[in-house]
PDB file as gemmi writes it, atoms N, CA and C in Angstrom:
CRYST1    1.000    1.000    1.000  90.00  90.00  90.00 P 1                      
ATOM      1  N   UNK A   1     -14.832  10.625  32.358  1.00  0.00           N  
ATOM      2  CA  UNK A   1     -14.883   9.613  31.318  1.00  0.00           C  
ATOM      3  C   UNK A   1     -13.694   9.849  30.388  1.00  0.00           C  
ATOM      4  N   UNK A   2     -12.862   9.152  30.590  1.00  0.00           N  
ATOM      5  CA  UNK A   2     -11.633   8.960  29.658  1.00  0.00           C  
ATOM      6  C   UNK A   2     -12.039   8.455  27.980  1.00  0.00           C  
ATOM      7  N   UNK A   3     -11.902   9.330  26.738  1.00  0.00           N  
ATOM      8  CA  UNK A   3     -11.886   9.146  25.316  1.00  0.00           C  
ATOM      9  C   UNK A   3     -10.674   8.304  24.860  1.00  0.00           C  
ATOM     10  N   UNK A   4     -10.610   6.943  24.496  1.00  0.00           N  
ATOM     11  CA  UNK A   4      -9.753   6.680  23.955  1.00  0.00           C  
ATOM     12  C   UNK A   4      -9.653   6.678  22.181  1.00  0.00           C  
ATOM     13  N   UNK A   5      -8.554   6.981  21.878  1.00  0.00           N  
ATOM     14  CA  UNK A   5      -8.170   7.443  20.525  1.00  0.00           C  
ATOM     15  C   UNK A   5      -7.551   5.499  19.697  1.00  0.00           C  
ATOM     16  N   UNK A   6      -8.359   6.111  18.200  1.00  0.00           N  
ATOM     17  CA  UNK A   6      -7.492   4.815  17.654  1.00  0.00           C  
ATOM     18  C   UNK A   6      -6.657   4.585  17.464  1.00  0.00           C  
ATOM     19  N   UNK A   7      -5.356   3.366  17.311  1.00  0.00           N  
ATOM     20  CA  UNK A   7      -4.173   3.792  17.297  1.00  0.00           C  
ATOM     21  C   UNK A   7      -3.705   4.288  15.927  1.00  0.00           C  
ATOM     22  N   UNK A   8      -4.473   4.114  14.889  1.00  0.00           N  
ATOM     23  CA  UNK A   8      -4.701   5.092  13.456  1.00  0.00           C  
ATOM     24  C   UNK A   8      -4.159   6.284  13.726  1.00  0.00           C  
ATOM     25  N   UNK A   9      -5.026   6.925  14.385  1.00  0.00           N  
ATOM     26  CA  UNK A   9      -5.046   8.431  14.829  1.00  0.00           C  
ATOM     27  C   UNK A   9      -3.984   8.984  15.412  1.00  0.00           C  
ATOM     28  N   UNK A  10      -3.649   7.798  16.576  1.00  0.00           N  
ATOM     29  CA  UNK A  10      -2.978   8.036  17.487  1.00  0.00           C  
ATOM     30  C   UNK A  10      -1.458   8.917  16.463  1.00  0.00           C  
ATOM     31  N   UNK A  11      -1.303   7.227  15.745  1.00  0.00           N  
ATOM     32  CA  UNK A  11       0.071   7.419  14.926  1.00  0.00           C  
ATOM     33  C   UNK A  11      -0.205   8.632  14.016  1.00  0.00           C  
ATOM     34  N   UNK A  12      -0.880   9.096  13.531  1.00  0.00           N  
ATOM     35  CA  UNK A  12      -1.112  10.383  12.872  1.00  0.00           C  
ATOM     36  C   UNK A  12      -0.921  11.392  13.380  1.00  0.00           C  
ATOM     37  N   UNK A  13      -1.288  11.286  14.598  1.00  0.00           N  
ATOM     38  CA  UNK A  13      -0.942  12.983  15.748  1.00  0.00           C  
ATOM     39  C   UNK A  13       0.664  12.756  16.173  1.00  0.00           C  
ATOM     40  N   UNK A  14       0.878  11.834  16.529  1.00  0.00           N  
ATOM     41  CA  UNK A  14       2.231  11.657  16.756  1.00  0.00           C  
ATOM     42  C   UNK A  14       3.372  11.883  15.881  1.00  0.00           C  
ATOM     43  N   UNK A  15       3.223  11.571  14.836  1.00  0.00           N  
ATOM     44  CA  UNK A  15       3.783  11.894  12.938  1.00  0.00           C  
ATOM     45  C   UNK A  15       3.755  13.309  12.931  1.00  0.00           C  
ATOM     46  N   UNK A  16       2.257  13.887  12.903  1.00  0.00           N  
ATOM     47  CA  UNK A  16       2.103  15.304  13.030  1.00  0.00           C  
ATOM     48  C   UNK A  16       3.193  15.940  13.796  1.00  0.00           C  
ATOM     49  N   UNK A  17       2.957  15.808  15.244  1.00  0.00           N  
ATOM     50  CA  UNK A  17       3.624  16.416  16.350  1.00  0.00           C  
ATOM     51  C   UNK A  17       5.047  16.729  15.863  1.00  0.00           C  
ATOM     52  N   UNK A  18       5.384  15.429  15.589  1.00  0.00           N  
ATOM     53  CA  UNK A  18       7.188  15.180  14.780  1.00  0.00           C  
ATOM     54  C   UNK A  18       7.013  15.929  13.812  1.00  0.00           C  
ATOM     55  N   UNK A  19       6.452  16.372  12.935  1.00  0.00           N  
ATOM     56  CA  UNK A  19       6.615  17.151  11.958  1.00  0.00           C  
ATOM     57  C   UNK A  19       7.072  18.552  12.120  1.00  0.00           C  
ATOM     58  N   UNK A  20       5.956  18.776  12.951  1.00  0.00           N  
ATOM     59  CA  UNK A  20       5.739  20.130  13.628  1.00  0.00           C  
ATOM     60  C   UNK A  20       6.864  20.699  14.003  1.00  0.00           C  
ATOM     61  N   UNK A  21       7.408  19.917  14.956  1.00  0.00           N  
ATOM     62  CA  UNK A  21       8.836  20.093  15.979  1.00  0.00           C  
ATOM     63  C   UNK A  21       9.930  20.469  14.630  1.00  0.00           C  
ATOM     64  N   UNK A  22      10.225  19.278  13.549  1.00  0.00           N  
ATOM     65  CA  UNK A  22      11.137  19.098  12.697  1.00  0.00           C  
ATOM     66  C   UNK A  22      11.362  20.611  11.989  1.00  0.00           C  
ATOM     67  N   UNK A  23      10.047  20.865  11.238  1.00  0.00           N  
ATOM     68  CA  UNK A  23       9.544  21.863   9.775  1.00  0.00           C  
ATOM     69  C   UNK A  23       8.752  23.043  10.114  1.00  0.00           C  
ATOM     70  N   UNK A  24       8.124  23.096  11.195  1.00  0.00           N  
ATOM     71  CA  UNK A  24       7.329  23.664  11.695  1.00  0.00           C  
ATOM     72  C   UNK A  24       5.639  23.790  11.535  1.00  0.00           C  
ATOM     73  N   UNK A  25       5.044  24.270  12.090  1.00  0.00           N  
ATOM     74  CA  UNK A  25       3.866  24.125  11.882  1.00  0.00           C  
ATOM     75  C   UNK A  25       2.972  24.372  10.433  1.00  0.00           C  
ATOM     76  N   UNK A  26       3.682  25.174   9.603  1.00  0.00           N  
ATOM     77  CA  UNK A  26       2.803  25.734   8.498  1.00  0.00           C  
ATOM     78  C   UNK A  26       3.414  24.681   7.431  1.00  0.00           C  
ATOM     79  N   UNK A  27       4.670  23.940   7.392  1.00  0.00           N  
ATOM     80  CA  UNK A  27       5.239  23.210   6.933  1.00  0.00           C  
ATOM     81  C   UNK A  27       4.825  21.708   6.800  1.00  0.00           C  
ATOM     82  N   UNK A  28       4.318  21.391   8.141  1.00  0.00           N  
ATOM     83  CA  UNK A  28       3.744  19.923   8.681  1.00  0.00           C  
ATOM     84  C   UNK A  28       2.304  20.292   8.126  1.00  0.00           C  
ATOM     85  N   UNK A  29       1.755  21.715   8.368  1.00  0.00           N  
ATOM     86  CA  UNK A  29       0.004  21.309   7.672  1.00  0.00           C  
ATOM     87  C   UNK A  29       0.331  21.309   6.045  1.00  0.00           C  
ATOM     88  N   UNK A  30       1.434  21.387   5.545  1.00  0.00           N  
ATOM     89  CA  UNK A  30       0.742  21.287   3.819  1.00  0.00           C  
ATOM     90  C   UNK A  30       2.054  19.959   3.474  1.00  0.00           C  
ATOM     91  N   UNK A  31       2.452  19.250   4.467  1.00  0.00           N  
ATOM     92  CA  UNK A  31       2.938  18.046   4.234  1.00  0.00           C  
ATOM     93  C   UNK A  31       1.539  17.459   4.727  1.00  0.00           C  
ATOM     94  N   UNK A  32       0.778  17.586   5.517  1.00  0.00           N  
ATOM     95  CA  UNK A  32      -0.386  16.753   6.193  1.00  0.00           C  
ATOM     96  C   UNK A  32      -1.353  15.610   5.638  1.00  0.00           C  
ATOM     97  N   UNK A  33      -1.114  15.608   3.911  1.00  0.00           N  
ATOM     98  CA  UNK A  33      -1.942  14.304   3.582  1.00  0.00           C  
ATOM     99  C   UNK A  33      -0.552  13.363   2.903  1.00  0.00           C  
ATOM    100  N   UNK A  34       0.231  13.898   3.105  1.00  0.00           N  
ATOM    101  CA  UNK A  34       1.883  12.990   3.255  1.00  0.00           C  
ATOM    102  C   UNK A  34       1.770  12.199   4.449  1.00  0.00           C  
ATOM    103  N   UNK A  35       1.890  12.654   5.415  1.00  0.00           N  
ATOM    104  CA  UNK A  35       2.246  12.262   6.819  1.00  0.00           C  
ATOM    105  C   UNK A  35       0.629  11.030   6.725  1.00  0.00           C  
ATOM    106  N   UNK A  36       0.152  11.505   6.532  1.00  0.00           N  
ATOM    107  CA  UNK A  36      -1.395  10.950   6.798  1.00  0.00           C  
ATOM    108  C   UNK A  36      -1.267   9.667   6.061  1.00  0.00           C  
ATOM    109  N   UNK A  37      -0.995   9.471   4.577  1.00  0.00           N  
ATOM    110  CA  UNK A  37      -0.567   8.289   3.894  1.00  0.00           C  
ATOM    111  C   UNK A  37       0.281   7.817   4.978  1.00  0.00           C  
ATOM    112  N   UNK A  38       1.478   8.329   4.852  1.00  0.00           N  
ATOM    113  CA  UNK A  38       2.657   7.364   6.030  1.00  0.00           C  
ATOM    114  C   UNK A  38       2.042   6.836   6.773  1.00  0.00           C  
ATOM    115  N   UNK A  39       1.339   7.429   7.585  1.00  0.00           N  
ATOM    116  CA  UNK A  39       0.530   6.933   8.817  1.00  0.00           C  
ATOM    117  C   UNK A  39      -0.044   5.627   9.060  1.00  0.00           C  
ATOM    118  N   UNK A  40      -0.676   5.549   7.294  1.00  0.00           N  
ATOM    119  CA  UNK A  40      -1.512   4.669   6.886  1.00  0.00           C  
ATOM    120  C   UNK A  40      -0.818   3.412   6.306  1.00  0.00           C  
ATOM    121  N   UNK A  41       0.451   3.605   5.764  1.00  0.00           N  
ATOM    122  CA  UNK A  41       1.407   2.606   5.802  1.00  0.00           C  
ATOM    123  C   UNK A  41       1.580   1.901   6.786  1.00  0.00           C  
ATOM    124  N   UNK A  42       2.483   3.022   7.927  1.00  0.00           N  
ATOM    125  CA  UNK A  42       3.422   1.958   8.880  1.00  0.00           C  
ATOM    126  C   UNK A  42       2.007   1.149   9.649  1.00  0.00           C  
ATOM    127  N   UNK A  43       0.779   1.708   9.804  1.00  0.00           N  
ATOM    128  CA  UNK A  43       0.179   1.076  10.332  1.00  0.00           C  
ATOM    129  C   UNK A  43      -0.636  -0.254   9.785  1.00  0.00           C  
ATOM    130  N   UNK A  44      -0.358  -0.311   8.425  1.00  0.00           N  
ATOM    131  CA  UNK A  44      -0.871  -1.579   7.647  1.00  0.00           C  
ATOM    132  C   UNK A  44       0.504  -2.503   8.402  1.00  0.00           C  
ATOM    133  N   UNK A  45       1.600  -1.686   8.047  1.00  0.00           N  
ATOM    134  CA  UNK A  45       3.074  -2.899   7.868  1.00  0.00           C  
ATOM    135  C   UNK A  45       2.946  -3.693   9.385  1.00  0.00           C  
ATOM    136  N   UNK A  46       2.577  -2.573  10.610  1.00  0.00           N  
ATOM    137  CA  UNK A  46       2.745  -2.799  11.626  1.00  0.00           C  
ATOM    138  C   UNK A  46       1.342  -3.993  12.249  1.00  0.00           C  
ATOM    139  N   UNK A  47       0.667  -4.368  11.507  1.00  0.00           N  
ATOM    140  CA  UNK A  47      -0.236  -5.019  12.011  1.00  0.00           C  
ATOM    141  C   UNK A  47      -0.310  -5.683  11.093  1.00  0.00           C  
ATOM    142  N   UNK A  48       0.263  -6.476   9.971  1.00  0.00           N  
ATOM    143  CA  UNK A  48       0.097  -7.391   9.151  1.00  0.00           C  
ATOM    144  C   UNK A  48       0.530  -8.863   9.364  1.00  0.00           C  
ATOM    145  N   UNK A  49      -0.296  -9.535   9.303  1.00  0.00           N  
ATOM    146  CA  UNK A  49      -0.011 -11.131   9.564  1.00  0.00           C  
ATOM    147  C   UNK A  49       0.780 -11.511   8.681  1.00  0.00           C  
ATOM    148  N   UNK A  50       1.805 -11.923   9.320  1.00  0.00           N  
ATOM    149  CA  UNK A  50       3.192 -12.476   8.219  1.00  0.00           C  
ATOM    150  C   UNK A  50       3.827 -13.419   9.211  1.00  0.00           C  
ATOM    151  N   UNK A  51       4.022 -14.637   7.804  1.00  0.00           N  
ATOM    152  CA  UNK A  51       4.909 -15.479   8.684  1.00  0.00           C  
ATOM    153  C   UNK A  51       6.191 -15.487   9.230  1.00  0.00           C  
ATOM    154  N   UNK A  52       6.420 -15.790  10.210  1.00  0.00           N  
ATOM    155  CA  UNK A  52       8.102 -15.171  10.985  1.00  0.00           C  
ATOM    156  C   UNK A  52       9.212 -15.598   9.496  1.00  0.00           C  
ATOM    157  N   UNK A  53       9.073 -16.394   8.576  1.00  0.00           N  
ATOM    158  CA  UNK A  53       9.818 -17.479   7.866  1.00  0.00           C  
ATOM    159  C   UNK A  53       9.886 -16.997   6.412  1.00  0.00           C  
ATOM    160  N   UNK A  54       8.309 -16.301   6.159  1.00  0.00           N  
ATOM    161  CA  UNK A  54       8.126 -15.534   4.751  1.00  0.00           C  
ATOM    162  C   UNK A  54       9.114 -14.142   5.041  1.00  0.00           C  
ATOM    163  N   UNK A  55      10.258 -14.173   4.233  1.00  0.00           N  
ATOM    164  CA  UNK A  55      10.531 -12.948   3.936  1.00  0.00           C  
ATOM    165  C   UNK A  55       9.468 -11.925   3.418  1.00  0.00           C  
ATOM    166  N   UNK A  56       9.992 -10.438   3.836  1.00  0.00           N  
ATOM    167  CA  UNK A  56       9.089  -9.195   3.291  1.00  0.00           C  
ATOM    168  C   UNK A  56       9.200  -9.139   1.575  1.00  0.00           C  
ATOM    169  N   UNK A  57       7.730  -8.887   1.108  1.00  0.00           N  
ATOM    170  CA  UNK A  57       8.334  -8.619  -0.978  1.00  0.00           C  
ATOM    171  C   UNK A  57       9.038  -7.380  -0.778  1.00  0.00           C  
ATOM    172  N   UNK A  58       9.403  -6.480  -0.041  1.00  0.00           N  
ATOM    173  CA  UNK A  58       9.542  -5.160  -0.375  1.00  0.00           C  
ATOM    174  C   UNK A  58      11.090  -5.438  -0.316  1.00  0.00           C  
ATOM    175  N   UNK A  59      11.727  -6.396   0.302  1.00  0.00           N  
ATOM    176  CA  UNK A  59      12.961  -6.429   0.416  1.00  0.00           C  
ATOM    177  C   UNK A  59      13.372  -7.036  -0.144  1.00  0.00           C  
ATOM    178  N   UNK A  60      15.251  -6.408  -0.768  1.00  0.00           N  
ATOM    179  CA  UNK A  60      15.737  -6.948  -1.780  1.00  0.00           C  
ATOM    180  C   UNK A  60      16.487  -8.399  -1.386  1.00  0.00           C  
ATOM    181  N   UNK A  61      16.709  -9.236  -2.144  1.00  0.00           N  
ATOM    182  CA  UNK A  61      17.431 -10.364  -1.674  1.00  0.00           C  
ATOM    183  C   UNK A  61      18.706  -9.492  -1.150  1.00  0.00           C  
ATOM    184  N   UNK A  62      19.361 -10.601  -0.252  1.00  0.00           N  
ATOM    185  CA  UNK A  62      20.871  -9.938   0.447  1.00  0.00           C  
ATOM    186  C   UNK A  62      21.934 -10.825  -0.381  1.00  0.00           C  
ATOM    187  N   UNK A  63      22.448  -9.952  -0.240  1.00  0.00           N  
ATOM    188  CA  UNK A  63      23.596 -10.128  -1.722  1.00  0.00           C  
ATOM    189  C   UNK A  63      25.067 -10.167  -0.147  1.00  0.00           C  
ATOM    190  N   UNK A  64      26.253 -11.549  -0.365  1.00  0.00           N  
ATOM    191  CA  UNK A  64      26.942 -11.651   0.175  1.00  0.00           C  
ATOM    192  C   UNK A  64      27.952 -10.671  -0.433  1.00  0.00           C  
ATOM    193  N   UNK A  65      28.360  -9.614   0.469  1.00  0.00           N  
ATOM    194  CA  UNK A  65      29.571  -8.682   0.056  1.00  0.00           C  
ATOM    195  C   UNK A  65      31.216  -9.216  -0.079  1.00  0.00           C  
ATOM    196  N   UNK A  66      31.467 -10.372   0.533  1.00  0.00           N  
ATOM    197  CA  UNK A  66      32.804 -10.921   0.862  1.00  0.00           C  
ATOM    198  C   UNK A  66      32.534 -12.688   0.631  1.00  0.00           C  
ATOM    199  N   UNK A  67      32.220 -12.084  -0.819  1.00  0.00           N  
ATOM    200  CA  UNK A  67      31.998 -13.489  -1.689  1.00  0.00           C  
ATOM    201  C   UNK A  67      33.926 -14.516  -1.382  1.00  0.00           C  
ATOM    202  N   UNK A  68      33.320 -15.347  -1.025  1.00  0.00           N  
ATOM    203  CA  UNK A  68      35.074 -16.469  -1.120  1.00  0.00           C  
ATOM    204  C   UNK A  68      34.773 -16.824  -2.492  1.00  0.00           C  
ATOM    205  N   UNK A  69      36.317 -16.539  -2.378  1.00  0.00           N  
ATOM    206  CA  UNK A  69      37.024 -16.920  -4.095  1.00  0.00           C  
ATOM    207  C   UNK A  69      37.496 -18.140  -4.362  1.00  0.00           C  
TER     208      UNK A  69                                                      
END                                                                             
């Protein structure tokens, strides 16, 4: 019987794992309710109903760099 994991979780062990590798293990457990928020972010951002057309609020307007004079 195969356990499948939520993808909540999933992205949390995976974050973890990356941590681990990066900082090391004693490093990633007392970042661990860091990573755990993140987790909880990308996975709101990543499953949020948005219209293709509504820009994101989090982003700043784009400012033209090579304004014509």
């Amino acid at each position: 019987m195969s356990r499948s994991i939520n993808p909540k979780s999933k992205l949390f062990a995976e974050l973890n794992e990356r941590a681990s590798e990066l900082w090391g293990s004693v490093r990633a457990k007392k970042a661990s309710r860091n990573i755990k928020e993140a987790a909880d972010h990308i996975y709101k951002v990543n499953n949020a109903n948005i219209d293709s057309s509504e820009p994101p609020l989090f982003h700043p307007p784009l400012r033209d760099t090579n304004p014509k004079s």
